[in-house]
C-alpha positions as CSV (number, residue, x, y, z in Angstrom):
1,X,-100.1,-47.3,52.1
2,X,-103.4,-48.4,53.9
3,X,-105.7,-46.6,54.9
4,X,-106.7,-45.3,58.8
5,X,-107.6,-48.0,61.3
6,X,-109.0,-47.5,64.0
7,X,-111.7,-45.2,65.7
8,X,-111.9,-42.3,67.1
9,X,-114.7,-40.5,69.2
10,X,-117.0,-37.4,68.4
11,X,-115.4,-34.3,68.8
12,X,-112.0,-35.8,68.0
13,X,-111.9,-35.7,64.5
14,X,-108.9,-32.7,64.0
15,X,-106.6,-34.9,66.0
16,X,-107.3,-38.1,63.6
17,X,-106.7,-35.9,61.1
18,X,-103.4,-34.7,62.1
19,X,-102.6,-38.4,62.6
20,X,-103.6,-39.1,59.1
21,X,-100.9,-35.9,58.4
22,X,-98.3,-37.4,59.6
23,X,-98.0,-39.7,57.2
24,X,-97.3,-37.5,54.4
25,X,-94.6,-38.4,51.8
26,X,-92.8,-40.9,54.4
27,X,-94.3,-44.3,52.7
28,X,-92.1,-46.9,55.4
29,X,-93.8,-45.0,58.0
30,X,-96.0,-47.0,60.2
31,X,-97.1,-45.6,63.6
32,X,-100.3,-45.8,66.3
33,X,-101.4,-43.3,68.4
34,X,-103.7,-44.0,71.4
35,X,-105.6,-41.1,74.1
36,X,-107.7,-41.7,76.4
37,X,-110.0,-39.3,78.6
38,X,-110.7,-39.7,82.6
39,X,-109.6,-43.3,82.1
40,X,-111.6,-44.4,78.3
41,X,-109.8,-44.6,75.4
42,X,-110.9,-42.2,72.4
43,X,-108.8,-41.8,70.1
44,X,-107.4,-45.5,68.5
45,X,-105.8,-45.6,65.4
46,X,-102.9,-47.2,63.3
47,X,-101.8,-47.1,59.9
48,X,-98.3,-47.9,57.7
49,X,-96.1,-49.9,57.6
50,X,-94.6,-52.3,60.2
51,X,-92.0,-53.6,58.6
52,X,-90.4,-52.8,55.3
53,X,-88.4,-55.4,54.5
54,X,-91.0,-57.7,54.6
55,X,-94.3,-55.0,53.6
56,X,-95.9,-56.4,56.9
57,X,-98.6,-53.8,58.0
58,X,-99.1,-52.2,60.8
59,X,-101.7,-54.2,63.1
60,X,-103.8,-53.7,66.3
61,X,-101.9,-55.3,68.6
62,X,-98.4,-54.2,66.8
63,X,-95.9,-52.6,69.1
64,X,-92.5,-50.9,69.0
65,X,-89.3,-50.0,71.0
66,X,-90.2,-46.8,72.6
67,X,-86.3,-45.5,73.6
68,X,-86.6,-43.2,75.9
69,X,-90.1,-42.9,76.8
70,X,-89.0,-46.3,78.7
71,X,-87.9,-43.3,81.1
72,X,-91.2,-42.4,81.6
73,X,-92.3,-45.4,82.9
74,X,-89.2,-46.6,85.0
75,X,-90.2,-42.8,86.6
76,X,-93.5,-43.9,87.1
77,X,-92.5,-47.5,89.0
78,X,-90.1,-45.1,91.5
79,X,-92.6,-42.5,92.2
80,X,-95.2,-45.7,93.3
81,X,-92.4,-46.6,96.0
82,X,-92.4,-43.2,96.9
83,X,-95.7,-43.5,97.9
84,X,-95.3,-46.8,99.8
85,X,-92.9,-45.2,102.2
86,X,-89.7,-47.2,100.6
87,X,-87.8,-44.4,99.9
88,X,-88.2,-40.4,99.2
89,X,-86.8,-38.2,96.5
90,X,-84.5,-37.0,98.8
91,X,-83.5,-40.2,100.1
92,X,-79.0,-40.8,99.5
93,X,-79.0,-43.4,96.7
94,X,-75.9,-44.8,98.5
95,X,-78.8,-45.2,101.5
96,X,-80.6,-48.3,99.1
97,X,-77.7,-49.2,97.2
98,X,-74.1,-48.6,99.6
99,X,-71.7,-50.0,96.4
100,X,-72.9,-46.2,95.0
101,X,-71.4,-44.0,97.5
102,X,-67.8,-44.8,96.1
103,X,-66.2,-41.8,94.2
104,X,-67.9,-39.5,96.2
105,X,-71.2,-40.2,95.1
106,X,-72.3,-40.5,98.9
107,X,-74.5,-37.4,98.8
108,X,-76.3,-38.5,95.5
109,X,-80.0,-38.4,95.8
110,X,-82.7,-40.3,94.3
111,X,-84.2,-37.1,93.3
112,X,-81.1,-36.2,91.7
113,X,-80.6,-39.6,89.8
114,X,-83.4,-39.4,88.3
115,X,-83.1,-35.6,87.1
116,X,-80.0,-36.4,85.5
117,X,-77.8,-34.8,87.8
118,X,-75.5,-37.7,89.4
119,X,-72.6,-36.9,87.0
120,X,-73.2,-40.5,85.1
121,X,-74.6,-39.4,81.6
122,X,-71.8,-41.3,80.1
123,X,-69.7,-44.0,81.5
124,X,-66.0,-43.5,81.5
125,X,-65.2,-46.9,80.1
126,X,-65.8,-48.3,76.4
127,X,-68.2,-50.6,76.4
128,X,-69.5,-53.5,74.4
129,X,-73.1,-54.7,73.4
130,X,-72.3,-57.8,75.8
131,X,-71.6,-55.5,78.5
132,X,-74.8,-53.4,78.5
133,X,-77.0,-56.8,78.7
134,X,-75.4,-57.6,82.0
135,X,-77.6,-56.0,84.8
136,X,-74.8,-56.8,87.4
137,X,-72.0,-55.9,85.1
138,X,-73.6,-52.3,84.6
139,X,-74.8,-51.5,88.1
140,X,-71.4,-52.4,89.6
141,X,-69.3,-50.3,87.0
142,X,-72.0,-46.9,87.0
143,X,-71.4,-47.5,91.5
144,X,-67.5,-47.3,91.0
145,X,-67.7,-44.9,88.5
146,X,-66.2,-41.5,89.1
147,X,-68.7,-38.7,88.2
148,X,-67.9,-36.9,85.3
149,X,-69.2,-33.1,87.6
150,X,-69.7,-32.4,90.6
151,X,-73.1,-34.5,91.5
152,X,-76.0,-32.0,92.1
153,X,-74.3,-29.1,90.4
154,X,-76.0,-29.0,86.9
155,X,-77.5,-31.6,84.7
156,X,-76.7,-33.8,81.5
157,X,-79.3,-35.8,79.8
158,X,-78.0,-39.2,80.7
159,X,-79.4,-40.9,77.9
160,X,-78.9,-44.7,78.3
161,X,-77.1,-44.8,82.0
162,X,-80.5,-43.4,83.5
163,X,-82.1,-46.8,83.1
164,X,-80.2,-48.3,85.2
165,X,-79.5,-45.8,87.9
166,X,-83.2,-45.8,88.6
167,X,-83.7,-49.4,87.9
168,X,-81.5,-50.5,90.4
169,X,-82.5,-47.9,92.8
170,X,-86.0,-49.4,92.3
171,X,-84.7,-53.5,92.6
172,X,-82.6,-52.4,95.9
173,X,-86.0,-50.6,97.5
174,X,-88.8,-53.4,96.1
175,X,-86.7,-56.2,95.2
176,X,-87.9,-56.2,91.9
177,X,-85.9,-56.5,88.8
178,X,-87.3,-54.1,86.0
179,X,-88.7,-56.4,84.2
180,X,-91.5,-57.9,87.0
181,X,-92.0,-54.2,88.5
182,X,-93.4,-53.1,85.2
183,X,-95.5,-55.7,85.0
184,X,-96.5,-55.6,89.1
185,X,-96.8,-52.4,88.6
186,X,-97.9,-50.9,85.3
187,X,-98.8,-53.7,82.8
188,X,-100.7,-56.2,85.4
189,X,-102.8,-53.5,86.8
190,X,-103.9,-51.7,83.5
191,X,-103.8,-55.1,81.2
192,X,-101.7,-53.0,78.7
193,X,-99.6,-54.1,76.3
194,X,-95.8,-52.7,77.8
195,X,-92.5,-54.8,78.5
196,X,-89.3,-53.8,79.6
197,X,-87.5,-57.2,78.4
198,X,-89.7,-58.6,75.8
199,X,-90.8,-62.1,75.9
200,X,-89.1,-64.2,73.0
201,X,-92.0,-65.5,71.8
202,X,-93.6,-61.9,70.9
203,X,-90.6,-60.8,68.6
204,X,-92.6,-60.8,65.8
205,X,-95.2,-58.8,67.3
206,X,-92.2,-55.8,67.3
207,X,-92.2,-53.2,64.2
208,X,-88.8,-53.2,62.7
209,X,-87.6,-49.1,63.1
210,X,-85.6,-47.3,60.3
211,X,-84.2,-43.6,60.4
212,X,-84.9,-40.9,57.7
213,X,-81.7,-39.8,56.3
214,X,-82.1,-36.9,58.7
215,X,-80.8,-38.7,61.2
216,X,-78.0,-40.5,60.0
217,X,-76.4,-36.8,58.3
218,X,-76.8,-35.4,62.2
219,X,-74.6,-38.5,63.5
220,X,-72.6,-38.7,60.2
221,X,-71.2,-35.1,61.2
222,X,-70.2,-36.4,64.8
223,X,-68.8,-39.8,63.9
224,X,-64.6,-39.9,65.5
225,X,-65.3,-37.7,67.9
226,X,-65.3,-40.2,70.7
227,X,-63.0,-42.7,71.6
228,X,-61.6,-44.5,74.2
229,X,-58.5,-42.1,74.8
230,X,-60.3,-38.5,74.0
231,X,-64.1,-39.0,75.4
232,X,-66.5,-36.9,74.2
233,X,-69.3,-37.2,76.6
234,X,-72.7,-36.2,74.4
235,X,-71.5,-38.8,71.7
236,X,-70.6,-41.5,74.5
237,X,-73.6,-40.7,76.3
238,X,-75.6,-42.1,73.4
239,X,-73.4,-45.6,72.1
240,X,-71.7,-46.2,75.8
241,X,-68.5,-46.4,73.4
242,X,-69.1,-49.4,71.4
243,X,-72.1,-50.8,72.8
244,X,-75.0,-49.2,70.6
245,X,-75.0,-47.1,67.1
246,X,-75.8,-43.4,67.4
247,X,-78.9,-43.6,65.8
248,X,-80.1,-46.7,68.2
249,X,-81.1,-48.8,65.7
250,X,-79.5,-50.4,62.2
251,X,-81.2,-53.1,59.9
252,X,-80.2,-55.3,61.8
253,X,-78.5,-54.2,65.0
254,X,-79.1,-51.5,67.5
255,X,-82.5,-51.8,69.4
256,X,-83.8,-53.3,66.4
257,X,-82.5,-56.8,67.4
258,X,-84.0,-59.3,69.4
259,X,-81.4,-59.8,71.7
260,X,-82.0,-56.4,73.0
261,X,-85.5,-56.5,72.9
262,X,-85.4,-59.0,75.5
263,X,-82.9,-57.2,77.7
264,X,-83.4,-55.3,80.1
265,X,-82.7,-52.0,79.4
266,X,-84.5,-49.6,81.2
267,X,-83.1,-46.1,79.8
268,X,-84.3,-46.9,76.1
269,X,-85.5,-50.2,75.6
270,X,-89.2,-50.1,76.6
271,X,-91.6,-51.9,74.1
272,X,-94.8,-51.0,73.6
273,X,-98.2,-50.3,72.1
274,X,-99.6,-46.7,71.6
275,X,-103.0,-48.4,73.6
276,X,-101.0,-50.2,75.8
277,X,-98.2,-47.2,76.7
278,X,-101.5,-44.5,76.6
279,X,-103.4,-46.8,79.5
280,X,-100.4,-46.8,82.2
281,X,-100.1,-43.1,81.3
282,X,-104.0,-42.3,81.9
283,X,-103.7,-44.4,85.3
284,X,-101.5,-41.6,86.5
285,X,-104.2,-39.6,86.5
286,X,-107.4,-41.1,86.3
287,X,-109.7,-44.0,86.5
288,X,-110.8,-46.2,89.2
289,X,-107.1,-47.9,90.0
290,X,-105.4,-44.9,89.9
291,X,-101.6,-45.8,89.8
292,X,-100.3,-42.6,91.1
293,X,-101.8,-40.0,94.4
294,X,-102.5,-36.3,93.1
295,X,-100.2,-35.5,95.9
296,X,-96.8,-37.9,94.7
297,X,-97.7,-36.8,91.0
298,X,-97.1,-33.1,92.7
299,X,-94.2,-33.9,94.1
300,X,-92.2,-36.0,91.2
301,X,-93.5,-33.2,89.0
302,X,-91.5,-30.4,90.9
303,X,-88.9,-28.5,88.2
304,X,-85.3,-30.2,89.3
305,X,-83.8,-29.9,86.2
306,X,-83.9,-27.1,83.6
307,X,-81.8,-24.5,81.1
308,X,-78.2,-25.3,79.5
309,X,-76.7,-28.5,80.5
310,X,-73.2,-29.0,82.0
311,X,-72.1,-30.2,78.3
312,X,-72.9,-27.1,76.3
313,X,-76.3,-27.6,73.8
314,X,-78.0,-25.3,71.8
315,X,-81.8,-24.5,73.0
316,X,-84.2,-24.6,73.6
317,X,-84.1,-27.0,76.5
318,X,-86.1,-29.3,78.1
319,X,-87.5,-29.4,82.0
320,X,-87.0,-32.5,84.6
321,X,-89.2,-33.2,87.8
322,X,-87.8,-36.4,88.8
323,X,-87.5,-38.7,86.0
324,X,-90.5,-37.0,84.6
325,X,-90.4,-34.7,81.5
326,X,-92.1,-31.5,81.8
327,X,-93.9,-29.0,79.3
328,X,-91.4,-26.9,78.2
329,X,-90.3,-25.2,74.8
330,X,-88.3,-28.4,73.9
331,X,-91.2,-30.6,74.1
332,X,-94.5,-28.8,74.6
333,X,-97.5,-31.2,76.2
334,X,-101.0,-30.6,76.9
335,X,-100.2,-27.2,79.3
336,X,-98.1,-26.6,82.3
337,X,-99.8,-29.6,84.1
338,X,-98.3,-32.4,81.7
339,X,-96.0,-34.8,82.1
340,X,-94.7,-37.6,80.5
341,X,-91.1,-38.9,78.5
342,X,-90.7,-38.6,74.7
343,X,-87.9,-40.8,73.1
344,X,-85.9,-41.0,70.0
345,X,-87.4,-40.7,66.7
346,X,-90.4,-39.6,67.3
347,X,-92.2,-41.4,69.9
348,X,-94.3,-39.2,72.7
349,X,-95.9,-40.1,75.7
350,X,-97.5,-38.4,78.8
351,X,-100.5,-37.4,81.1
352,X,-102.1,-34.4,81.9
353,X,-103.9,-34.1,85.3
354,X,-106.0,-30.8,84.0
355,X,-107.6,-32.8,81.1
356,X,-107.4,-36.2,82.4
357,X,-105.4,-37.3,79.3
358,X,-103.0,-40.1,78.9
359,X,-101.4,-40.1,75.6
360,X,-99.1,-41.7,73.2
361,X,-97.8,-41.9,69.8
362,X,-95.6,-44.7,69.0
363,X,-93.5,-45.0,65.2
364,X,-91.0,-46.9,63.6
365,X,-89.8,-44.1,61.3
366,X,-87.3,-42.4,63.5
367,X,-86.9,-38.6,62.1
368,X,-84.5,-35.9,64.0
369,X,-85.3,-32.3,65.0
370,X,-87.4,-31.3,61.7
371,X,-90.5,-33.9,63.1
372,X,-93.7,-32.0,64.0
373,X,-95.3,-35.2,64.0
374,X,-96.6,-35.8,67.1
375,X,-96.5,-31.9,68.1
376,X,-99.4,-31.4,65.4
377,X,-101.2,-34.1,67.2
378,X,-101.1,-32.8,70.5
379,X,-101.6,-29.2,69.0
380,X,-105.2,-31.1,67.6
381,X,-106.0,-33.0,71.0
382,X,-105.2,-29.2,73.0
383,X,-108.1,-28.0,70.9
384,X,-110.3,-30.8,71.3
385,X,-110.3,-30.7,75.2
């Protein structure tokens, strides 16, 4: 495995260090991690491996699919309409977008879409790879849908749905498809390296993921419990029936092919770079082109979310302003201040308004509940600032 590249500045040597830990006994890992302070990047490294099959490295300019941290960022792209006056958190989704109001979603608010608490975590239909490609196919069937609880009473992570719940409450308030508002609104202004529906000609610029055998025993023990006729809404939640494996990716399939990549998929299928993904999250809260107020970042920060879901879960669990994931036992940030989007296998990203910190850490090695990867990082960069 090759050694560190990269640099990082004076008085961040601990959390370089725990990036270099990271690394330890996994030899197909490859990863980056990026931080920048009160808008300048300081920490910068990379390392591992990119792609096994193949014994690529891991570059520079390297990126990855960053699941559900894509969250993060479609969160971001709302709360900036917020603050242009097109809509407000309370706003009736059905108000933007009247095809939602059917099944008695009519009270649904944006605030509540984006907390996970519109009753759409999983859809009620089997679907198909070829249906969740579709941006009108998926829209019209998540506005008919039936909610699976009462809207606003309780919350279920919804996993993949969530993408396009608030990416078409965003296209039916700016007019923008996903796609152009990240790069109107996150890419363009910082330069950073993000899409949400990859360009074909940067494919090979993508790290090709793999999951620790971790993973694949967790889904292993839930396979059959979902099918069209008995629904089991946690499992569904994650493949929307046929559409996607549990663990997201295969060697081939999952978000590890290209016809995804260049979908739109704004629930999980965010690429990135660790520099590129750690700029948009530092413009939230610092720098000259700030891409967020103080007083919206307040605001979409407010707890709306939190404790047992409506599906039952074991702990601990994770907090939700709207859209935006909050310090909390399940995925502890900088302090109380932070907030940001992690997403499956490992990947972390946030800010913290205290510290001025934008963060991420991107990798293609996808582990399950037994990673401290990135918790060790951010346990060295809480000590540093």
């Amino acid at each position: 495995m090759t050694e560190i590249a990269g640099t990082s500045a004076a008085g961040f040597g601990a959390v370089e260090e725990a990036f270099r830990a990271a690394f330890e006994g996994l030899p197909q890992m490859g990863a980056a991690l990026s931080v920048w302070r009160d808008g300048v990047p300081v920490v910068d490294l990379w390392r591992g491996v990119a792609d096994a099959r193949t014994g690529a490295g891991w570059e520079r300019n390297t990126a990855a699919v960053v699941f559900s941290c894509t969250k993060g960022l479609m969160s971001i792209l709302i709360a900036q309409a917020v603050e242009a006056g097109r809509m407000t958190y309370d706003t009736p989704v059905a108000a933007l977008w009247p095809e939602f109001a059917q099944a008695g979603k009519g009270d649904v608010t944006v605030g509540d879409a984006l907390a996970h608490r519109a009753g759409l975590s999983a859809p009620r239909d089997w679907l198909s790879e070829d249906d969740i490609v579709d941006w009108g196919r998926m829209t019209a069937r998540l506005a008919a849908q039936e909610p699976l609880w009462s809207p606003g009473q309780g919350y279920a992570y919804h996993a993949i749905t969530h993408g396009w719940l608030a990416g078409e409450i965003l296209r039916r308030a700016t007019g923008l498809m996903p796609r152009e508002a990240v790069v109107q609104g996150l890419s363009g202004p910082m330069e950073a390296d993000v899409w949400l529906g990859l360009p074909e000609a940067l494919e090979p610029r993508v790290a090709h993921s793999r999951t620790a055998p971790s993973i694949v025993q967790i889904w292993a023990q839930e396979a059959g419990r979902d099918s069209p006729e008995d629904p089991h809404w946690p499992y569904r939640a994650m493949t929307l029936g046929a559409a996607l494996p549990p663990e997201l990716v295969t060697e081939q399939g999952g978000f590890n092919a290209p016809r995804l990549h260049q979908a739109q998929i704004p629930g999980a299928g965010g690429i990135a770079t660790a520099r590129g993904l750690a700029s948009v999250w530092s413009g939230t809260v610092a720098g000259a082109g700030r891409l967020l107020s103080a007083p919206v970042v307040a605001e979409a920060t407010r707890e709306r979310s939190g404790g047992a879901p409506v599906f039952d879960a074991p702990g601990p669990y994770a907090r939700w302003g709207a859209g935006f994931q909050l310090d909390s036992e399940a995925r502890r940030y900088l302090g109380p201040a932070s907030f940001g989007h992690d997403g499956a296998g490992g990947q972390v990203a946030f800010a913290d308004p205290d510290a001025g910190i934008g963060f991420a850490f991107v990798t293609n090695w996808m582990m399950a509940t037994e990673d401290t990867r990135a918790t060790r990082i951010i346990d060295a960069l809480r000590d540093a600032v």
